[in-house]
C-alpha positions in Angstrom: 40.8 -58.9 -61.3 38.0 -57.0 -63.4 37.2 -58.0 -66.7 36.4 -56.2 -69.5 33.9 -57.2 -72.8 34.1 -55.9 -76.2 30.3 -55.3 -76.8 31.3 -56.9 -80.7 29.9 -59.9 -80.5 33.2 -61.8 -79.8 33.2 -65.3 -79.4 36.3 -65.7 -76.9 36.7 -62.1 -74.9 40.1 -61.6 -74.8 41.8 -60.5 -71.7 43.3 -56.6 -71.5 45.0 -55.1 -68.3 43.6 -51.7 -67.3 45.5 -49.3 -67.6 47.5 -47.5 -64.8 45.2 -44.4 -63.5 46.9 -41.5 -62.2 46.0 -40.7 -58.7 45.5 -36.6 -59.5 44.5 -35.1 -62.7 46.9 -32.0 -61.6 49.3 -31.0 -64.1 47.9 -33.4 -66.7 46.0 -32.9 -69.8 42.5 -34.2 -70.3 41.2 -35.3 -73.7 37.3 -35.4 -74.3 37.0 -37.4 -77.4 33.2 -37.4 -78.8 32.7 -40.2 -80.9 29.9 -38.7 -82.8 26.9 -40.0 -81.5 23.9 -38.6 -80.4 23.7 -36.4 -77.2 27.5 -37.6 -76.4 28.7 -33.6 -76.6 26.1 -33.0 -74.1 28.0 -35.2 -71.5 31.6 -33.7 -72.9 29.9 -30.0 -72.3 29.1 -30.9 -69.0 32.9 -32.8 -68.3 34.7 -30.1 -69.7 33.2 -27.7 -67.3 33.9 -30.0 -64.2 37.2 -30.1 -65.0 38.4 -26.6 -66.3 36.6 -25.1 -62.9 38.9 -27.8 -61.2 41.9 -26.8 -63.1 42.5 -29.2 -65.3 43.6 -28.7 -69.1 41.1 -30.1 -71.4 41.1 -30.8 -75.3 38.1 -32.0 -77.3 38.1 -34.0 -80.0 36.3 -35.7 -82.2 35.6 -38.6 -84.4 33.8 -38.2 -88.3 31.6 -40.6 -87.6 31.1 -43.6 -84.7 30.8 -46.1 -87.2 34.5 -46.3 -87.8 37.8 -46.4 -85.2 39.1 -43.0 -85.1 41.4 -42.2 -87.9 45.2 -42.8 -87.6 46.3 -39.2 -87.6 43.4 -38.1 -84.9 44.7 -41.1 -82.4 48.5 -39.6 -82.8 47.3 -36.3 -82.0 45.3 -37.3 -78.7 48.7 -39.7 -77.7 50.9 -36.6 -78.1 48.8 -33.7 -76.6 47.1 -35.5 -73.4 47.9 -38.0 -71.0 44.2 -39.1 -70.0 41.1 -39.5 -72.4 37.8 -40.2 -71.9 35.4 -41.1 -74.7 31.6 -40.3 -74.3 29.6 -43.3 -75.9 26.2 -42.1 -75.3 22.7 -42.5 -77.3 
């Protein structure tokens, strides 16, 4: 079982189930969300190349700031164009 904590402060961590991975990125697309902070496009640059060269559709994104949750319409967009995301938090 792994665990996961919400870096909030939270009193009580509350338990999440991980998601199912897919075994193959193949066929799938990737999204790169940067959540505005600093140097986080620099890891999303380098990502992006990875997997392009190993043929893997990519779509960035990003957040207007990373003091907020990503807006509404920005989460709907990523849920109907990819089917994997990863989110650079980097400082």
């Amino acid at each position: 079982m792994r665990v996961l904590l919400d870096p909030t402060s939270e009193l009580a961590p509350a338990h999440r189930a991980l998601t199912q991975r897919p075994a193959s990125l193949a066929g799938l697309t990737v999204g790169l969300l940067d959540i505005s902070k600093a140097r986080g496009d620099v890891l999303l640059d380098r990502l992006a190349q990875r997997l392009t060269a190993d043929g893997v559709r990519v779509r960035r994104y990003a957040k207007p700031t990373f003091a907020k949750p990503a807006p509404v319409d920005l989460r709907h967009e990523i849920a109907v164009h990819c089917e994997v995301v990863i989110e650079a938090l980097a400082d």
